[in-house]
N, C-alpha and C positions, 0 to 999 in steps of 0.2 A: 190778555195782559192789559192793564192799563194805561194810557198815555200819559205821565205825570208832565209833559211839556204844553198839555193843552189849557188855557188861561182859563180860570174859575170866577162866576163873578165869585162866589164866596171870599173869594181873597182880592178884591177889588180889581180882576182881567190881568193877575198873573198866575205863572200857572204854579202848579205845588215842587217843583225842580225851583223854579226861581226862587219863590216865597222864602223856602228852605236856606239857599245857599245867601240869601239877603239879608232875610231878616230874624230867621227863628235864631234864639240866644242872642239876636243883636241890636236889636233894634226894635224901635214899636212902630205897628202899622195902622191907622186910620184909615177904616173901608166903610164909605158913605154906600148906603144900602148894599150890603153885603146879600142881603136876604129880602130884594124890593118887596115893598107891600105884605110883610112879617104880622102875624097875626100869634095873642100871645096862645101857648099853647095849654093851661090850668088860667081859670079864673081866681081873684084874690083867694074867693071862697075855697075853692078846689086845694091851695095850695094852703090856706090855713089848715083844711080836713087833714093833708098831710102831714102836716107839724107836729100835729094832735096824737100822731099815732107810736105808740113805740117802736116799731119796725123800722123808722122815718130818723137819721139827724139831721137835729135840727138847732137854731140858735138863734136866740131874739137881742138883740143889742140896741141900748137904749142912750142916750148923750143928754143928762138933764142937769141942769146946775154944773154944769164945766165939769161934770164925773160922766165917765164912761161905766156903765155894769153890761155883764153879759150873763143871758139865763139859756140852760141848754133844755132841750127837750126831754119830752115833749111837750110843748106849747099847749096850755088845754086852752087856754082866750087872750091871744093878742090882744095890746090896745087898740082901742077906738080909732079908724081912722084918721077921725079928726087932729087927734093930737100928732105933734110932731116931732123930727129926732128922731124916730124908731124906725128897725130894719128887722126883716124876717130872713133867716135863710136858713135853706133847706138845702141838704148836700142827694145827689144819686137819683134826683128825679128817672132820671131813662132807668130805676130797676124797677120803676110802677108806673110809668107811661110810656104806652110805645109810644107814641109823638114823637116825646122828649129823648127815647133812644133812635128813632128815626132822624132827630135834628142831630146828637153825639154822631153818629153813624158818618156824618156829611165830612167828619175828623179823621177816616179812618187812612189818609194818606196818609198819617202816620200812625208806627204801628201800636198796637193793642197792649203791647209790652207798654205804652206810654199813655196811653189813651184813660183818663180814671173814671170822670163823672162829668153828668151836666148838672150845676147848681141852680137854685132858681132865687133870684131878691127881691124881697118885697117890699120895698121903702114909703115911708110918710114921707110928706112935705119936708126938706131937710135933712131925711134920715142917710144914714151911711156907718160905713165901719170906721172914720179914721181914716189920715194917712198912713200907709204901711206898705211894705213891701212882700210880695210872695216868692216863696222856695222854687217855685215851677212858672211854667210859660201858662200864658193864662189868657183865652178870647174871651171878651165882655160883648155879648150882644143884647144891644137895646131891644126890646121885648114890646115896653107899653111906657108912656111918655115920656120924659126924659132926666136926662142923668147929665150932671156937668161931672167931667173929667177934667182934674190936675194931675198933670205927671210929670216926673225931676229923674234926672239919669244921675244925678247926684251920690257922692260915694260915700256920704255919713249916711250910715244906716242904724245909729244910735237909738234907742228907744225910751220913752218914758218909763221910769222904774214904777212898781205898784201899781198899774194896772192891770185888768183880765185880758184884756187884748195889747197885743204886737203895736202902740203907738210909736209912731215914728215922731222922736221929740225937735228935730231941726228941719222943718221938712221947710224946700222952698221949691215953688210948680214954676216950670221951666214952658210949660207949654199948656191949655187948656182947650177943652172942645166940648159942645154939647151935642149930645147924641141924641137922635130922634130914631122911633121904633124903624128896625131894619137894618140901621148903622154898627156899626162891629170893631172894636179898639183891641189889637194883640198889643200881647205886652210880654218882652221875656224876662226870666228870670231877677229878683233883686232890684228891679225898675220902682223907684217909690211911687204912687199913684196915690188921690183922693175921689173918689166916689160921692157927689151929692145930689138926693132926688129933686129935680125941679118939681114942686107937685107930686100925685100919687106915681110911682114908677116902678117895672118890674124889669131886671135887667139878668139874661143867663151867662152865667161863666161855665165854658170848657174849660176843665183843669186837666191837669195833664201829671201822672206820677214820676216822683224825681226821690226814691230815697236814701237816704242816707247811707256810705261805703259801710261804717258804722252799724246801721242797722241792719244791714245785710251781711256784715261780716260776723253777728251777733245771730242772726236766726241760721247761718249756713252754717254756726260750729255746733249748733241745737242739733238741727238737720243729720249732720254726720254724726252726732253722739250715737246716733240709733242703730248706723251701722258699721261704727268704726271697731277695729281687729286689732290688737295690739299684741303679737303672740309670745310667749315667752312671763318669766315672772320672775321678778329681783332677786339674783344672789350672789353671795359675795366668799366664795372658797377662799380667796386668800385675804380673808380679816386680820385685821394688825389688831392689838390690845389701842386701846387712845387713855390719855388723861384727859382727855374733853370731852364726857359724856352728853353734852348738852350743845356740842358743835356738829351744823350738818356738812361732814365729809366732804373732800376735794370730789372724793374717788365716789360716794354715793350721788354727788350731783353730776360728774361728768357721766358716768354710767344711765342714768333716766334721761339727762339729756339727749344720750345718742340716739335712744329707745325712738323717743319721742321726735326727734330728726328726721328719724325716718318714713315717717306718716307725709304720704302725699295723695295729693287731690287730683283725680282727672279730672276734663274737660266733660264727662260725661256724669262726674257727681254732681260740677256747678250747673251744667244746663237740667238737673232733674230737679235741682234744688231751685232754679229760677222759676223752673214752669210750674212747680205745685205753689210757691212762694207768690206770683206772680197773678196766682189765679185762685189761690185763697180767701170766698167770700169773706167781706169785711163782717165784724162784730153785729151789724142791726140785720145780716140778708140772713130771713129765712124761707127755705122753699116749702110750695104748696103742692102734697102728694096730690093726684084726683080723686075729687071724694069716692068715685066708683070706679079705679082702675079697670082695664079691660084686662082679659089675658093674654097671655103672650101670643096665642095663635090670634086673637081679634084683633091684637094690638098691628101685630105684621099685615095685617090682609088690611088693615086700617092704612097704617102707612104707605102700601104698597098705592094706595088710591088717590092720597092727601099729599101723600111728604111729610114731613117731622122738620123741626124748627127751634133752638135754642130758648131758653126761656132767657126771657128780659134780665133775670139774676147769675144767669150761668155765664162763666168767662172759659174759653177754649182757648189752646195756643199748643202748636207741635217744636218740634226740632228733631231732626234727625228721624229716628224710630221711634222715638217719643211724642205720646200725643199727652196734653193734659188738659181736666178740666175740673176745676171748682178746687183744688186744693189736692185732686188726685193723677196718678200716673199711669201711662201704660206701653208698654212696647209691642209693635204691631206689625205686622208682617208688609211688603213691599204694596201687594195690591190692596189691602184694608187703611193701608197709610195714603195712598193716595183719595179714597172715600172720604178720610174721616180730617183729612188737610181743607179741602174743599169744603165740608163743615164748619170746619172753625173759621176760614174766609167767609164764606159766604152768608156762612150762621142761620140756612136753611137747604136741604135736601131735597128736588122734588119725587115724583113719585118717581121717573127714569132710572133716577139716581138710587132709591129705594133697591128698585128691581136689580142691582148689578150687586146689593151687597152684601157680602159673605153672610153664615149663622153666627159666627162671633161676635160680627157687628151689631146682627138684630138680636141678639141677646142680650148685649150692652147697651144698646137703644132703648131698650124694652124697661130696662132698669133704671134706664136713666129719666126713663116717663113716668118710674114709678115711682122717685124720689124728684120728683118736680122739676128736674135739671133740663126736660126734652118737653117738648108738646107736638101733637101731631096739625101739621098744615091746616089748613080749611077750604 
């Protein structure tokens, strides 16, 4: 178990209980090398390559003549260095570099359920988005030279009309700082912030997911369309004659009313609908089968040797007898649920682990190497 009281530098020598109870949704924190001696982890190159590709969002934003535009990807040729104004960013780096999901990973105090992407920026002399504010708590770490930060706790969050981007039209910075590579600015929720690169600068945002009741109460009545029962079918033995053929009834609406009243939701439809909702690759992830699968008997005697390990695209998350992964469900028995819990913590198996686990597991395993969702150890 872990000690969440022991101080991180990551959070500037407090630990993840304090951090928590301080500052996350409340307050923004400035941690002067958060990450001493931070080296960036894609080159400009590297992450233009990425821009480039479809699989990749991405989004170039540009500020020239007092007009903001913004062009989504893929990026086939950023501008020129030289010129200025211009910002690259790239959303999900950690689901194509482990690095970059080894530095997300360092987030994982808190939980998975909250956890989205690491973004990567890549700004000209001047470049930035705007002042604006985001939906979610957000750590900015300085990467590669620097970034001046404006930020206003300010509660007009008014926007310019006619824009592509969220500009914040009254924006006054209450506090400013410049960040040098290593350095790391939280910021919660709805905090206006300005972002400008002093010189060339690449700077990574942990985002963190916050969606809308709205849009979860929008995809969980999707969800139950699939399996909901409504048993019975409208009828009405004691119909009266009416003169008002084109009037819907006291008596026909109270009657589907009640019908429909009686539709309820356990506790066990919301949590299967969070964990397949929760872990439903986004729109660009696609996974990569092996080009030469092994078979199931080589795949086990493989594993048994290596260990198997999550692919950088695959999202896990259990509850209860529910385990899920990538958009799918499954209820699992007391000893397999203890295996495949520690999976999705740990998001690698070694071979020990291998050795203790059931055939329905390495069935599943087996499957899930063969839809790209697993890899085997090294």
């Amino acid at each position: 178990m872990k000690k969440f009281t022991t101080p991180l530098t990551l959070l500037g020598g407090i630990s993840p209980e304090q951090f928590l109870s301080e500052y996350w949704h409340k307050k923004p924190l400035l941690i002067r090398q958060a990450i001493p001696g931070f080296q960036p982890i894609l080159s400009p190159q590297a992450l233009f390559d990425l821009a480039a590709r479809d699989d990749v969002e991405s989004r170039q934003i540009s500020f020239f003549n007092q007009h903001w535009e913004m062009k989504r990807g893929p990026i086939e040729a950023p501008p020129l260095k030289q010129k200025k104004d211009w910002t690259l960013l790239v959303q999900g780096v950690n689901l194509h570099n482990a690095d970059a999901d080894a530095l997300l990973r360092q987030f994982r105090f808190i939980s998975d359920t909250r956890l989205d992407d690491l973004m990567i920026s890549y700004a000209a002399d001047g470049g930035g988005v705007g002042p604006h504010f985001d939906s979610y708590d957000v750590f900015l770490l300085q990467a590669y030279g620097q970034r001046q930060w404006k930020i206003s706790a300010q509660k007009d969050l008014s926007l310019v009309e006619g824009m592509p981007l969220k500009i914040l039209s009254n924006f006054t910075a209450e506090e400013e700082f410049v960040l040098e590579p290593g350095d790391m600015l939280y910021l919660p929720p709805h905090y206006a912030h300005d972002g400008i690169a002093i010189g060339e600068c690449m700077t990574y945002s942990v985002g963190f997911r916050a969606p809308s009741y709205q849009e979860l109460g929008e995809s969980f009545l999707n969800f139950m369309s699939d399996t909901l029962e409504i048993q019975g079918r409208y009828a009405d033995p004691d119909l009266k004659p009416t003169a008002k053929p084109a009037e819907i009834s006291s008596d026909f609406l109270q009657k589907v009313s009640d019908e429909i009243a009686k539709i309820r939701f356990k506790e066990d439809d919301i949590a299967i609908f969070l964990g397949e909702y929760l872990t439903e690759p986004k729109q660009t992830v696609f996974f990569e089968s092996p080009a030469k699968p092994l078979t199931p008997k080589k795949f086990a005697q493989s594993a048994e040797k290596k260990g198997v390990r999550l692919s950088l695209k695959s999202t896990m998350l259990y509850k209860g007898k529910h385990v899920f992964i990538n958009g799918e469900s499954f209820a699992v028995g007391k000893e397999d649920k203890l295996l495949l819990n520690k999976f999705a913590n740990q998001r690698y198996l070694d071979a020990e682990d291998i050795a203790n686990a059931s055939a329905d597991v390495m069935e599943a395993f087996c499957m899930w190497y063969e839809d790209g969702w697993l890899e085997l150890g090294k």
